[in-house]
C-alpha positions in Angstrom: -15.1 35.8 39.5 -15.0 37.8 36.3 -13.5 35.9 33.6 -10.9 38.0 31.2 -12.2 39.5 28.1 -11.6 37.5 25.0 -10.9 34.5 27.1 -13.2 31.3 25.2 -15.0 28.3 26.5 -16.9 25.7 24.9 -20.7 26.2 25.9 -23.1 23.1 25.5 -26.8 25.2 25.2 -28.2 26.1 22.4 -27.4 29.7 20.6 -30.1 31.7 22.2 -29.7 30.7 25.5 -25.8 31.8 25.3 -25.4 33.8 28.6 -25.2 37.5 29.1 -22.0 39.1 28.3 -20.6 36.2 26.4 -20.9 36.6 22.4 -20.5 33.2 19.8 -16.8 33.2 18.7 -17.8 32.6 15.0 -14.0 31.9 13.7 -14.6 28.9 15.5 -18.0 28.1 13.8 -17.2 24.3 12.0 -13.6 24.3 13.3 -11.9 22.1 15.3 -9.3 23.3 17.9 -5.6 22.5 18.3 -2.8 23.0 20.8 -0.7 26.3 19.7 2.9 24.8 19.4 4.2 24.8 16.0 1.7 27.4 14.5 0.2 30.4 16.7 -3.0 31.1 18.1 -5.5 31.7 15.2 -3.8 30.2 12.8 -5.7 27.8 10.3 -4.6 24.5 9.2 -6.1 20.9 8.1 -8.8 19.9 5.4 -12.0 18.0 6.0 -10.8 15.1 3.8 -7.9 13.7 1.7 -6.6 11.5 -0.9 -3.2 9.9 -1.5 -0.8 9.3 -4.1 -0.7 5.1 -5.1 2.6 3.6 -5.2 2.9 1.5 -8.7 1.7 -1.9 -8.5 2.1 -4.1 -11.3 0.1 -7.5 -13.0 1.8 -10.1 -14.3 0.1 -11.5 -17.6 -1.0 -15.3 -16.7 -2.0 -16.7 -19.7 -0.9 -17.3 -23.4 -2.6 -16.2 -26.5 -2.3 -16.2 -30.2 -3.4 -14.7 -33.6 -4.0 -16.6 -36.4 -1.9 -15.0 -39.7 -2.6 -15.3 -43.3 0.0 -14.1 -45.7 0.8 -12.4 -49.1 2.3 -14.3 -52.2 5.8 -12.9 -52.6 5.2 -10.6 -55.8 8.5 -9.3 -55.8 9.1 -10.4 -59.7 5.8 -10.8 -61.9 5.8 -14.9 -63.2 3.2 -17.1 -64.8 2.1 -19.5 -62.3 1.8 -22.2 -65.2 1.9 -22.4 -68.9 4.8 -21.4 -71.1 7.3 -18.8 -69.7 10.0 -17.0 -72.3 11.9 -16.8 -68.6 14.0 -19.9 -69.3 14.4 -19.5 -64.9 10.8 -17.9 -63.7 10.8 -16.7 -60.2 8.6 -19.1 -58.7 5.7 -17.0 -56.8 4.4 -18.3 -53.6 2.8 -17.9 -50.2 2.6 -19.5 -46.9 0.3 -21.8 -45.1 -1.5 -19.6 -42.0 -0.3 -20.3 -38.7 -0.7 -19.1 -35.3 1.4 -16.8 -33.9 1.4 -17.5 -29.6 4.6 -16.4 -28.5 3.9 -13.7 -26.0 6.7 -10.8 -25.3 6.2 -8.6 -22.1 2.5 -8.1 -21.2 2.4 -6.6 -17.4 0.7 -4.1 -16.3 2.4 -1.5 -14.1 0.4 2.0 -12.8 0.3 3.7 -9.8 -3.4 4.3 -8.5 -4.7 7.3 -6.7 -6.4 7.0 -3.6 -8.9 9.6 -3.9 -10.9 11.4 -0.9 -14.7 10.9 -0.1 -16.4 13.4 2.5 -15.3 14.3 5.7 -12.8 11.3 5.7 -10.4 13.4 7.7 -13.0 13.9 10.6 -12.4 11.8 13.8 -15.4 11.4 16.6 -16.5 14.7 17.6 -19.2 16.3 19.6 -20.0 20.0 18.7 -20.0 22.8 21.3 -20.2 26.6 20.9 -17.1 28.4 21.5 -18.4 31.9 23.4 -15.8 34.6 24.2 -15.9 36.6 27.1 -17.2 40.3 27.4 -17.0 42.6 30.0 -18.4 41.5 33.0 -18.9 38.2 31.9 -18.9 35.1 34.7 -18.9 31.1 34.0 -22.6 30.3 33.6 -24.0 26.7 34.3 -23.2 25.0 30.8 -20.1 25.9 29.9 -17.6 23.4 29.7 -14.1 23.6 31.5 -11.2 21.4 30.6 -9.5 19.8 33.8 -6.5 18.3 34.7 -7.1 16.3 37.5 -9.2 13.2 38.7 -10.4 15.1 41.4 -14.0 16.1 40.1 -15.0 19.4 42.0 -18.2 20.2 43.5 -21.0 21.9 41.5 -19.3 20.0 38.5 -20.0 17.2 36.4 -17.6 15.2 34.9 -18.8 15.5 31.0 -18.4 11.8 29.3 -21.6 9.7 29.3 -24.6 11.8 29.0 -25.8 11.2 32.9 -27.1 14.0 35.0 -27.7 15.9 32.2 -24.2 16.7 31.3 -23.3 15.8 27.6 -21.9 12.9 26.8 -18.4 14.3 25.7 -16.3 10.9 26.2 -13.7 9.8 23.6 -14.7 12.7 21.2 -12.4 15.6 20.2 -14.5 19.3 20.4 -15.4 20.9 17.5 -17.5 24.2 16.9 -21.2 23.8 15.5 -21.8 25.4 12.1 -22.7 28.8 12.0 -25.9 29.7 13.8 -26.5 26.2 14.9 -27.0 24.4 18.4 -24.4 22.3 20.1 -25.0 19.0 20.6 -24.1 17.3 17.1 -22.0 14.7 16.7 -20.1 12.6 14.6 -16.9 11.1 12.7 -15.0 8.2 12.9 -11.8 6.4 13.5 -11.8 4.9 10.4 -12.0 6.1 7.1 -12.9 5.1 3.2 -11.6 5.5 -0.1 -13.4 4.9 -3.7 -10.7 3.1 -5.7 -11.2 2.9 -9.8 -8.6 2.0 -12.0 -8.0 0.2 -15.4 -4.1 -0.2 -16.9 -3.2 -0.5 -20.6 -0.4 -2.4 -21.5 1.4 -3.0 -24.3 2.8 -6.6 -26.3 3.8 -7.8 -29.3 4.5 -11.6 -30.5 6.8 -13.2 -32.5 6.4 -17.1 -34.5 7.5 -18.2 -37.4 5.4 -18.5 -40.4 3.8 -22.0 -41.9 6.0 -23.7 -44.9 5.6 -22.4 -47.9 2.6 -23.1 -50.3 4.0 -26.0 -53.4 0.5 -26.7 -54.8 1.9 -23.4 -57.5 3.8 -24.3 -59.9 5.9 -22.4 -63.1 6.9 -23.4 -66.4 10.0 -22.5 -68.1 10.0 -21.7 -71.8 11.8 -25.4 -71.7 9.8 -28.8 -70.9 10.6 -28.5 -67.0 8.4 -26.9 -64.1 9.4 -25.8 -60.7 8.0 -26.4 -57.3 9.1 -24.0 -53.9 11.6 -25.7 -51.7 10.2 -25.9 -48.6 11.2 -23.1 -46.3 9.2 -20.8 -43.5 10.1 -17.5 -42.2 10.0 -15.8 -38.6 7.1 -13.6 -38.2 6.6 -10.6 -35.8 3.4 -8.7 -34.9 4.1 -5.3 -33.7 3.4 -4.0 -30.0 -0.2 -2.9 -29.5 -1.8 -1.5 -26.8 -4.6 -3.7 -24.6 -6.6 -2.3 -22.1 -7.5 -4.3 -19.0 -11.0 -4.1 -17.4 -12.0 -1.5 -14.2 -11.0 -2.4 -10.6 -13.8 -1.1 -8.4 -13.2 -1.1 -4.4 -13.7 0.7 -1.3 -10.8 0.4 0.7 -11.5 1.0 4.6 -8.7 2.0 7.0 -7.6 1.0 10.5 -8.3 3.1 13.3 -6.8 6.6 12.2 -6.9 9.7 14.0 -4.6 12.9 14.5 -2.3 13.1 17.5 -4.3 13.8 20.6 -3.8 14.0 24.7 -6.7 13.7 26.7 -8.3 15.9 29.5 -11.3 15.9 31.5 -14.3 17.9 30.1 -16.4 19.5 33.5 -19.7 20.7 32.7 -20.1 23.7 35.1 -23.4 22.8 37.5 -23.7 25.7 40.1 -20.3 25.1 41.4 -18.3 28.5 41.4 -15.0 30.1 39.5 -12.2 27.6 40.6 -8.9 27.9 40.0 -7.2 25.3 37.6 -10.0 25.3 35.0 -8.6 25.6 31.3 -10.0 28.1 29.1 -9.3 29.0 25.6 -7.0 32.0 24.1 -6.8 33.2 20.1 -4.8 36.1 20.8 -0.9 36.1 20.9 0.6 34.1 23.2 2.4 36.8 24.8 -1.3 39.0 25.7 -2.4 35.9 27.7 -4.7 37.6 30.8 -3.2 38.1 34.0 -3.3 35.2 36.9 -3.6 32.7 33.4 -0.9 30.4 32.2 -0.1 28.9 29.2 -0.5 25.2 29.1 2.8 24.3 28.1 4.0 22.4 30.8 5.3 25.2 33.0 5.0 25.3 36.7 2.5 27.4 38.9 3.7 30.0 41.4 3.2 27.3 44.0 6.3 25.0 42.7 4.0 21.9 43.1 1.3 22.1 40.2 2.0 22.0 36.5 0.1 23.0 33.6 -0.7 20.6 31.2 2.1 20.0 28.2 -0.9 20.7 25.4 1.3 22.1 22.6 0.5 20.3 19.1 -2.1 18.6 20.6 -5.8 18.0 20.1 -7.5 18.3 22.2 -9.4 14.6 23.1 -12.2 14.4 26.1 -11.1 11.5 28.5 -13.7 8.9 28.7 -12.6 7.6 32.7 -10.8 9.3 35.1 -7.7 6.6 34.5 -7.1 8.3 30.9 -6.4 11.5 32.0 -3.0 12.7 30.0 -3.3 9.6 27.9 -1.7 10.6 24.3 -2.3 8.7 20.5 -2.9 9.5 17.3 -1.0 10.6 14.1 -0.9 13.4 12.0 -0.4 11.5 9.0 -0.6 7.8 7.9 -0.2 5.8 4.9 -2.0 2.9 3.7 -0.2 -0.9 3.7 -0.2 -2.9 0.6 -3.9 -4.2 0.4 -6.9 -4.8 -1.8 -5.2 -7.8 -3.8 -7.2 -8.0 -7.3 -6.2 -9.5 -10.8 -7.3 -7.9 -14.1 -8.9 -9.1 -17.6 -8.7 -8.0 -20.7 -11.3 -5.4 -22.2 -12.6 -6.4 -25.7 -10.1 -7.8 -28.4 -7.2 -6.9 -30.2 -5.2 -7.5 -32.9 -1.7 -6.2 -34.0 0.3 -5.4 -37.5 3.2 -7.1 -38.6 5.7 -8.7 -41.2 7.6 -11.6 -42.0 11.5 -11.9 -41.9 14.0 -11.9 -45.0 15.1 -15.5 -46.3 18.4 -15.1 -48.1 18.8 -17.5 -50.8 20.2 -18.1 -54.2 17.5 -19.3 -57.0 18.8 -22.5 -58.5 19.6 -22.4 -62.2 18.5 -25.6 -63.4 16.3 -25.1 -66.9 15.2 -28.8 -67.0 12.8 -28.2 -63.9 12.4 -29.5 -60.4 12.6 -28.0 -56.5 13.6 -24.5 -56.8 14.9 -22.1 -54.1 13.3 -18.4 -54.7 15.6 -15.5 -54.5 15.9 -13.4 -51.1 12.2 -12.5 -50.0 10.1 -11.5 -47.3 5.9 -11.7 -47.2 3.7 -9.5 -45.6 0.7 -10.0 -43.8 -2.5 -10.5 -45.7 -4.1 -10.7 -42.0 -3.8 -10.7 -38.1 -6.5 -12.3 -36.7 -8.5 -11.2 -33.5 -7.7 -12.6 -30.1 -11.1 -13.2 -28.8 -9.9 -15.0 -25.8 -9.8 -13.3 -22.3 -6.3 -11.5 -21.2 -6.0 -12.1 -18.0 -3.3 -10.4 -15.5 -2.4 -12.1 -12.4 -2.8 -10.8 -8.8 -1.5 -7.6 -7.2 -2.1 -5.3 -4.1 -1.6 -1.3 -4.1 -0.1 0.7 -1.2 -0.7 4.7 -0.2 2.2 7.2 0.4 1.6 9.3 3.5 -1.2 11.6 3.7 -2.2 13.9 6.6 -5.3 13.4 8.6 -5.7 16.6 10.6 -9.5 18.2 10.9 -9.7 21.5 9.5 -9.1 23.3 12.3 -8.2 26.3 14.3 -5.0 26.6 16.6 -5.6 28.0 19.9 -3.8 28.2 23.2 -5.0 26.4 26.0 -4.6 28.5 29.3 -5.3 27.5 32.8 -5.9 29.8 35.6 -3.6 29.9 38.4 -5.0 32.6 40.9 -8.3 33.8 41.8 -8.5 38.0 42.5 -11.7 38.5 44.4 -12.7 42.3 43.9 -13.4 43.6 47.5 -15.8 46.8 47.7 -14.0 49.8 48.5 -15.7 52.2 51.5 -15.4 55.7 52.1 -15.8 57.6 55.2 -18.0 60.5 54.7 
């Protein structure tokens, strides 16, 4: 039988041995092949890999730290600290003892992560094939490779799924087209897939204490024969927000079995059988031009009322591994990526913040003989903020994926199956 011009199969030789008549469809060079549905024949679609978009996770800070603060002498009016003072009331000047300022406010660390792609992620188990296209005059040669919808293997065909009797071993693999110029026969992918996941936060957090009591070992003199010590007091403190950074999270996050959505058909490796009717080709032009006695595999019925094409629309196309998985359908599209890859965080080097002291409001006594003495409204600021040298640490977490499609770069094709066989009878003239 002469197959239809344009009309594609997979071919399992290598490029020079394609057969006569039948020419390398090279659109289909590195492409995989879906089910026209959706999109029409020859239209492109997919990616060799992808990445995702992290939803926010966040750290809770675990631990408590401080910083140890010095402060100023309050300067605000210029006294003697001792000997004789015209001021019959100096202002007594003073500062306050350091202290340690632990009180921690906020602290987590909230980001969202990206999930980014590595090579080829997006490719699911495959064996590569040629696609050829038919010319004029072109017939099935031993080699090609039919699909087929039935568990009834015909004879002069092998049932392509294990690599025995020389047929290739086409079982539980989706067809793709070798690269350009090369051989069939490679394979490769996988139903799981990685992704290289680096991240660090910063996060900001400021503190507030209160201040040691104040400094008495200063003293003034008034001009009379009294001299004043501070009344004990302290004042709130507050270091201003600063920004930490926490150390990188490295980790290779491996997914579950992920492939795109697929229904599965026997692959027959043509072996000196002849042309039979049922065979499923391949078709890139419109799916209205589809050759005569051909049907589209969209679930329609044959001329005959009893056999029915195969519903292949939107599908990939995956090679049944047994008999028993003959229309068997899986698979997504897309899929997303469960909270997973718990981790905590520590801080990244040290810190330290800026800061103040809060107003006391206070009268100054007015006793000239001498004694305890309350100064006037004051605040202090910060001589120094010490260095946390301890280790931040943020407590445990996990990070999710939003959805992300998987589909192969491919090319969409219709699947067509042929219904009737014309034989071409000599014509014979009488002379």
């Amino acid at each position: 039988m002469i197959i239809p011009t344009n009309v594609i199969f997979p071919y399992s030789g290598t490029h020079a041995s394609i057969p006569t008549n039948w020419s390398r469809d090279t659109s289909l060079d590195g492409q995989f092949i879906k089910a026209w549905g959706t999109a029409s024949p020859s239209a492109t679609g997919g990616a060799s890999s992808h990445s995702h978009t992290g939803d926010t996770h966040t750290h809770t800070e675990t631990d408590t730290h401080g910083h140890l603060v010095s402060y100023n002498y309050d300067n605000s009016i210029g006294d003697d600290f001792s000997g004789p003072n015209t001021n019959p009331i100096p202002e007594p000047n003073h500062k306050h003892e350091d202290s340690t300022i632990i009180t921690l406010s906020g602290g987590s660390a909230s980001d969202a992560v990206t999930y980014p792609s590595t090579a080829n992620n997006n490719h699911p188990p495959y064996s590569t094939l040629i696609f050829i296209k038919a010319g004029t005059g072109a017939v099935l040669a031993d080699g090609t490779i039919c699909l087929w919808n039935s568990a009834s293997i015909p004879t002069g065909y092998l049932m392509a799924y294990n690599g025995s009797n020389g047929a290739p071993a086409l079982g539980n693999t989706y067809l793709r087209g070798a690269t350009t110029g090369a051989n069939s026969g490679t394979t490769g992918g996988s139903l799981t897939h990685t992704h290289d996941l680096t991240h660090t936060h910063s996060t900001s957090h400021s503190h507030t204490g209160e201040s040691g009591t104040s400094n008495n070992n200063r003293d003034t003199r008034n001009a009379g024969s009294g001299s004043y010590k501070i009344n004990q007091h302290s004042h709130s403190v507050y270091l201003n927000a600063t920004t930490v950074s926490t150390d990188t999270y490295s980790a290779t996050l491996t997914s579950g079995t992920v492939e795109p959505l697929y229904k599965k058909l026997i692959a027959l490796y043509k072996n000196g059988g002849a042309t039979i009717k049922g065979i499923i080709g391949i078709w890139t032009g419109s799916v209205g031009s589809v050759p005569r006695n051909w049907l589209l595999c969209n679930g329609q019925m044959w001329a005959d009322g009893v056999t029915q094409t195969p519903d292949l629309q939107n599908y990939f196309v995956k090679i049944a591994n047994a008999t028993g998985e003959l229309g068997n359908t899986g698979g997504a599209n897309t899929h997303s990526h469960a909270a997973s890859n718990a981790h905590t965080h520590s801080q990244s080097g040290t810190h330290t913040h800026t800061g103040g002291t809060g107003i006391v409001y206070q009268s100054p006594t007015d006793d000239s003989t001498g004694g305890w003495r309350s100064p006037s409204t004051h605040s202090h600021t910060l001589a120094s903020v010490g260095n946390n040298n301890a280790t931040l640490t943020w407590g445990s977490a996990t990070m999710s994926a939003q959805s992300a499609s998987n589909e192969p770069q491919h090319t969409v094709v219709a699947f067509i199956q042929l219904e009737k066989i014309i034989q071409t009878q000599p014509r014979f003239f009488e002379i």
